[in-house]
N, C-alpha and C positions, 0 to 999 in steps of 0.2 A: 423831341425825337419820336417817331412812330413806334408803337408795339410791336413787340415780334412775336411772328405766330409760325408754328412748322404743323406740318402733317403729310402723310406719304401714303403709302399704296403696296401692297404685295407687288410682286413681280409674275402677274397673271397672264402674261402674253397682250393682246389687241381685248381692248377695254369695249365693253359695251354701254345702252343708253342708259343704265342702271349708272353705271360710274358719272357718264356725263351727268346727267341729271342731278344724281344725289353726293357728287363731292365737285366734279372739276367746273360746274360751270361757279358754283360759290366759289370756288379759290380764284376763279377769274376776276370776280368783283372784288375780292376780299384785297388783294396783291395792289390795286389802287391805294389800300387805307392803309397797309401793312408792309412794316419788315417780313418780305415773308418767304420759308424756306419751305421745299417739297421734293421730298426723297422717296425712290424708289428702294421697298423692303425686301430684298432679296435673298437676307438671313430669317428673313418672315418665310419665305417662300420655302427654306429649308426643315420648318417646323411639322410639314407634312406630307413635303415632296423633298426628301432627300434622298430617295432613289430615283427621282425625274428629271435631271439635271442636265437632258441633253439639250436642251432647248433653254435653260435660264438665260444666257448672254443675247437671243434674239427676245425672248420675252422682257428684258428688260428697254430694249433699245425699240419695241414695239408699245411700251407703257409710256416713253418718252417722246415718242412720235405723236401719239394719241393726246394727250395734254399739249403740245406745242400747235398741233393743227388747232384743239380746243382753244386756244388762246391764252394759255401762262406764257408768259416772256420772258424770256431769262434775261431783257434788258432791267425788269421789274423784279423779278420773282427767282430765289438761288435753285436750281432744278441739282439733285445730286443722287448721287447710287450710295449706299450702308455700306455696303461693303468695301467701298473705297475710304472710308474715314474709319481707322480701326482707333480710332480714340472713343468711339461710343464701346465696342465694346470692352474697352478697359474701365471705362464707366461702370459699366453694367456686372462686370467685377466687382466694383466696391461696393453698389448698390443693394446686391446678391448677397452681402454679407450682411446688411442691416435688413433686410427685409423678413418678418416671419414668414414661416412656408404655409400658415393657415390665411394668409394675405394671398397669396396664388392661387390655393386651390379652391379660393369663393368667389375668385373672378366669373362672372355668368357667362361669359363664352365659351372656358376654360372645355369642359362637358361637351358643345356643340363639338367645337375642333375634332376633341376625343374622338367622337361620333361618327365624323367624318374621316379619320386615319383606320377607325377599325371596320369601316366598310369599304376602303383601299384596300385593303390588305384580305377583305375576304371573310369577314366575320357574319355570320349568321344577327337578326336582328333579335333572336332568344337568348343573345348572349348581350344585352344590352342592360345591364347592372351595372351600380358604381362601383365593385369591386374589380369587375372586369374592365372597365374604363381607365382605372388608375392601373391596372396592369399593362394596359396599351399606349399608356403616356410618357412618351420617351422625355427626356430629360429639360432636350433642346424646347417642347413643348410647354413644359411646365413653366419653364421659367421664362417664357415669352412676353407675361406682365411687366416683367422688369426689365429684358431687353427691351420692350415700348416705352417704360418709362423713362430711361438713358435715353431713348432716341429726342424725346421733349426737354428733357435735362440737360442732355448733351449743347441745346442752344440755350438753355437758362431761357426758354420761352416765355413771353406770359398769357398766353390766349393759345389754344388748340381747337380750331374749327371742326366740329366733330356730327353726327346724326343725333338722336336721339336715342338710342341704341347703344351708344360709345358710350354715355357720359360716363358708366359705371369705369371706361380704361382710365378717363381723366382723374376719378375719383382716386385711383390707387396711386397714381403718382402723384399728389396732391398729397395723400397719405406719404408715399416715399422722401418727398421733398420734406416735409414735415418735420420725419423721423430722423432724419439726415440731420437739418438746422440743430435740433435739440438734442441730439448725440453731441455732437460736436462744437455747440455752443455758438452758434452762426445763423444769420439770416442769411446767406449769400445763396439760396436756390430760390426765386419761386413757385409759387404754388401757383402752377396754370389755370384759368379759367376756360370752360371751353365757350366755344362760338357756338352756337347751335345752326344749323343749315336749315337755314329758310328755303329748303326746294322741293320739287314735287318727285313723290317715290313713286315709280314704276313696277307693275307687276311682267310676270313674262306672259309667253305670247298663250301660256298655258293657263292661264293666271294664278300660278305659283309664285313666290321669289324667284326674279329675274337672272340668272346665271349659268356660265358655258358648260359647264356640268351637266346643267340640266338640260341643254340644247333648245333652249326656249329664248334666246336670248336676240335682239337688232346688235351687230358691230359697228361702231365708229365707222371703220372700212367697210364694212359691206356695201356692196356696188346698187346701183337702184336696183337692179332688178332681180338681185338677191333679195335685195330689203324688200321690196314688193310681194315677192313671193313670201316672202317669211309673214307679212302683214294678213295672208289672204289667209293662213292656217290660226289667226287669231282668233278666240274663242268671244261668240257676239251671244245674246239673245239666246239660252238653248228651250224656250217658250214660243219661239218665233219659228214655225216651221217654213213656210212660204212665204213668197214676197208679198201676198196682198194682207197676209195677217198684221194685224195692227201691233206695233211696237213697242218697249218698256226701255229705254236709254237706262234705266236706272239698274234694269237685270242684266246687261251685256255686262260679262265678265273682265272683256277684255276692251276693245273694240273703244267706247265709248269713253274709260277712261283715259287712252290717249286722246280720245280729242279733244279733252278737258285741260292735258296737256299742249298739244301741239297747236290746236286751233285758235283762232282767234274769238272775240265774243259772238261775231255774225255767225262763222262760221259752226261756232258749240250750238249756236240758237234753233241754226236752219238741219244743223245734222237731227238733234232733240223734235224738232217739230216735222221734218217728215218722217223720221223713223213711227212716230206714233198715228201719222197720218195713212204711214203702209207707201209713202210715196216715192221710199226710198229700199231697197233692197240690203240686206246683209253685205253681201258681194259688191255691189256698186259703193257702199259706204269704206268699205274697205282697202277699194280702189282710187277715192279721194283722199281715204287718211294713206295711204301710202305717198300718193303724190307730196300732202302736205310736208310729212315727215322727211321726202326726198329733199322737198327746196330749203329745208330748214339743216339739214344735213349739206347739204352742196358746196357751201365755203367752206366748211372742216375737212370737208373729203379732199378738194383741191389744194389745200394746205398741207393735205397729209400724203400727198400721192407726190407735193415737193420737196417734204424732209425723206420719205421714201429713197429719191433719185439724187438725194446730196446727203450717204449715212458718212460721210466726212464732218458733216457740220452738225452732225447729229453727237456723232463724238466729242467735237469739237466744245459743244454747249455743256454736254457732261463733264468731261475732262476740265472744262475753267468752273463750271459748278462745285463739283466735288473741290476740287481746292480752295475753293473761297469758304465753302459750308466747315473744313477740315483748319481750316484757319481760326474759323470762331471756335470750335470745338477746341481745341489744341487751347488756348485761353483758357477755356472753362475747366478741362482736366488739368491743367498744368494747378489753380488754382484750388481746385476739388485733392490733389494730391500733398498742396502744401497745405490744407487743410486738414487732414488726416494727419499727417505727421508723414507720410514714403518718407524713406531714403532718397538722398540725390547728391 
C-alpha cells in the first residue's frame, strides 16, 4: 500500500508563483507515489483574519481552482476544505490537553505571525517586544501548532511534504504523536516524516519574499499582459545604468533569477552571455523572460479560466473530497476516543 502524505494551504484567495513553485507543483509529482490528501486551511486563515471574513468562501474556492488548473486531480489526490471535517477539531481537543504550552510558544513561526497581527491591527514597530507580542496573541493563534498537528494526525499520515522552513511544524507533531503513544500506552499515531520540496524559491518582483501583501507578487491568473507588465517593474542590475554598460547576471536582484527558473539551459546561457556582452538590454531581457513565463503559465491559465466557468464542479470536487477525507478522519477519532477511554 502507498504512504499517506496530507498537507494544505491557508485560504489566501488566487495563489501566486511562490506557492506554484514551492508547494503545488511537488504535490503534483508527489500524488503519483502517494495516498495523498490536500486541504484547504480556512480555521488557519482565522488565526489572523478573523475580522476578514467577507471574502473566505471565494478565497477558498479560488485556492481550489489554482491547484486543480496546476494539476492535483482529485481522480489521484483527496482535495478537501477543514472546515468541513469537524472531527479534526475534536482532535485537536484532546491533543490540547496533552500538549505543554512551552511546546507552542517555541514554535519559530509563532513570533512572525505575532508580528504580522500587530501590524493589522495598527501597532507602531517600537512596540515590538516579546511582552507586547504575547499580549497580541489571541488564543485562536497560539494554539495553531496543534490545530496543524490534528490536521496531520487526523489522517494518521506518515510523510508531510513540507519547505525547509516547516520542518520545525513537523517536528512538534512528531513530538505530539510521541507524547500521545506514551500517555496512553499505544503506538497507534505515527510519527510523520516530512518530505522535503525539491523546488526552486522565488523572490518577488522586489526582491523580497514573494507575497500579495507585499504587492510584489505574479498570480496563477494573472493575464499575459498583467504578468508582463508586472515583469518589466522587476528589479535587474542596479550597477547597470545603460544598455551599452557591460553586465553582471550575478548582481540582477531579480531578473536573472527567474531565468534560472523559468529558462531552459540555452536559453540561461545566451541570457548570462549577452547581458555581460552589453548585447542585451535590461528592458529587452525582461520582455523575453515575460514571454518565457507566459508560455509556461498558458496551459494552467486555460485550465483555470475552465474551472472558473464550471464553479458547479468546482463544488462538486470539494463536496466528494471533503467526504471522503471526513471518512478517514471519523476512523481515526472514533479510535483516538476509544483510546482515551470518552464515554459512548
Amino acid at each position: 500500500m502507498k504512504e499517506r502524505i496530507v498537507s494544505g494551504m491557508r485560504s489566501t484567495g488566487k495563489l501566486h508563483l511562490g506557492h506554484y513553485l514551492g508547494v503545488i507543483d511537488n504535490w503534483v509529482k508527489l500524488q503519483e507515489k502517494y495516498e495523498s490528501y490536500f486541504f484547504v486551511a480556512d480555521w488557519h486563515a482565522l488565526t489572523t483574519k478573523y475580522d476578514k471574513t467577507e471574502n473566505l468562501k471565494q478565497d477558498v474556492n479560488d485556492v481550489v481552482i489554482d491547484w486543480l488548473a496546476s494539476g492535483i486531480d482529485p481522480e489521484k489526490s483527496t482535495i478537501y476544505v477543514q472546515s468541513l471535517v469537524p472531527e479534526i477539531a475534536e482532535l485537536h481537543i484532546y491533543l490540547s490537553m496533552i500538549t505543554p504550552q512551552n511546546w507552542v510558544e517555541r514554535d519559530p513561526t509563532l513570533k512572525d505571525m505575532a508580528k504580522a497581527l500587530r501590524l493589522k491591527e495598527g501597532s507602531s514597530q517600537e512596540e515590538d517586544n516579546e511582552a507586547t507580542l504575547k499580549s497580541q496573541i489571541n488564543y485562536g493563534l497560539l494554539g495553531y501548532p496543534v490545530l496543524m498537528s490534528a490536521d496531520i494526525m487526523a489522517l494518521n499520515a506518515q510523510c508531510v511534504p513540507v519547505g525547509i522552513d516547516q520542518v520545525a511544524h513537523i517536528e512538534i507533531t512528531r513530538d505530539i504523536a510521541r507524547r500521545f503513544n506514551n500517555i496512553y500506552k499505544t503506538d497507534f499515531f505515527n510519527e510523520p516524516k516530512p518530505i522535503l520540496n525539491e523546488c526552486s524559491l522565488i523572490c518577488g518582483l522586489d526582491g523580497n519574499k514573494m507575497g500579495k501583501s507585499f504587492n510584489n507578487d505574479i498570480k496563477i491568473s494573472d493575464s499575459e499582459e498583467v504578468t508582463t507588465k508586472k515583469i518589466m517593474t522587476a528589479i535587474t542590475d542596479t550597477n547597470r545604468i545603460r544598455k551599452d554598460d557591460l553586465g553582471n547576471p550575478e548582481n540582477c536582484l531579480v531578473a536573472f533569477k527567474y531565468w534560472k527558473i523559468f529558462g531552459n539551459p540555452e536559453e540561461i546561457a545566451l541570457t548570462d552571455k549577452e547581458c555581460r556582452a552589453a548585447e542585451r538590454g535590461c528592458a529587452q531581457c525582461k520582455r523575453e523572460l515575460a514571454r518565457v513565463i507566459n508560455e509556461r503559465l498558458a496551459p494552467i491559465r486555460e485550465r483555470r479560466r475552465y474551472y472558473e466557468n464550471h464553479p458547479e464542479l468546482v463544488r462538486e470536487i470539494i463536496n466528494t473530497g471533503s467526504a471522503r477525507a471526513r471518512g478517514k478522519i471519523q476512523e481515526v477519532v472514533r479510535e483516538v476516543r476509544e483510546i482515551i477511554g470518552m464515554y459512548k
